[in-house]
C-alpha positions as CSV (number, residue, x, y, z in Angstrom):
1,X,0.0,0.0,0.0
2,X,1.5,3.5,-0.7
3,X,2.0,6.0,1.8
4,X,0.0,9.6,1.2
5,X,-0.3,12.4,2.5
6,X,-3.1,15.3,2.9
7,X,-4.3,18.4,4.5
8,X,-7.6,18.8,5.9
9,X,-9.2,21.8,4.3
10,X,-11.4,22.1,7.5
11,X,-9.2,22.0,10.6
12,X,-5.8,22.3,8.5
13,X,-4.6,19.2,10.0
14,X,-1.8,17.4,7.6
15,X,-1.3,13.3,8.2
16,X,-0.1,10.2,6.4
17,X,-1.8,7.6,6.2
18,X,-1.4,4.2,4.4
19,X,-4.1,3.6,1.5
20,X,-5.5,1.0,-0.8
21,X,-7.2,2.6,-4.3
22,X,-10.6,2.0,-3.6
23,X,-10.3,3.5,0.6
24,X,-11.8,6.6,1.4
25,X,-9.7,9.4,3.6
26,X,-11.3,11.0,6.5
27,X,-9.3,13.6,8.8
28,X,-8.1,11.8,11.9
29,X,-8.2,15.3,13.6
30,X,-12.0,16.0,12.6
31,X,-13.3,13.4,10.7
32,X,-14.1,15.9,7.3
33,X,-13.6,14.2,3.6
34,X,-12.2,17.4,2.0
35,X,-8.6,17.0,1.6
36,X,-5.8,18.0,-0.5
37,X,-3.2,15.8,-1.6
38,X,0.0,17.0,-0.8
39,X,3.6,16.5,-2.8
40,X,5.3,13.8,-0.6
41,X,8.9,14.2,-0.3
42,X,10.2,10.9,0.3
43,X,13.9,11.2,0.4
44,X,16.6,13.5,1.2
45,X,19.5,14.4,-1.6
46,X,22.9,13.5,-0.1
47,X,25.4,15.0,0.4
48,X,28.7,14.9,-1.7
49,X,31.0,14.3,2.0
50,X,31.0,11.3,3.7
51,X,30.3,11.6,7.5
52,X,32.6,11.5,10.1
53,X,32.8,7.8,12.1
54,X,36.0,8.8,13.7
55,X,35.7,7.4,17.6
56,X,32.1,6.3,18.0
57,X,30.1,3.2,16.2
58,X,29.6,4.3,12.6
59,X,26.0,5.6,11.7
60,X,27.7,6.0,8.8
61,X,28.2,3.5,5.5
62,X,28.2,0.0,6.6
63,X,30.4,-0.8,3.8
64,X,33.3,1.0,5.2
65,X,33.4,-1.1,8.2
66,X,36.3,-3.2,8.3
67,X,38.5,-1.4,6.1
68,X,39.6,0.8,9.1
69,X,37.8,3.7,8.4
70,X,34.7,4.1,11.2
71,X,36.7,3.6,14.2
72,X,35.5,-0.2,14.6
73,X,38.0,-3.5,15.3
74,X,37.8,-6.1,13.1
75,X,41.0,-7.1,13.6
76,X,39.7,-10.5,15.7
């Protein structure tokens, strides 16, 4: 199921919610069928510079673990 999401044109309430094609969208906030599709932004652009794992446990590319780079020993 795809993920949408809407404004409420009554209460001005934005939400996603997950919907099938033939399910009808009611405001969680007030319960109103007038909604407006927004333009759902669903990912970020990255950035051209890697992050910086030096000294903690990488939140960064997995695949640089091991080759010495994120500050993890896999030396054993």
């Amino acid at each position: 199921m795809p993920l949408y999401e809407y404004k409420c044109e009554k209460c001005d309430k934005s939400f996603e919610i997950l919907q099938r094609n033939d399910e009808k969208v009611v405001c969680p906030g007030c319960g109103e069928t007038s909604l407006e599709k927004l333009f759902s932004v669903f990912s970020k652009g990255a950035s051209s510079e890697l992050p910086s794992c030096e000294g903690s446990v990488p939140s960064c590319a997995p695949s640089r673990c091991g080759a010495g780079t994120c500050g993890m020993d896999m030396s054993y």
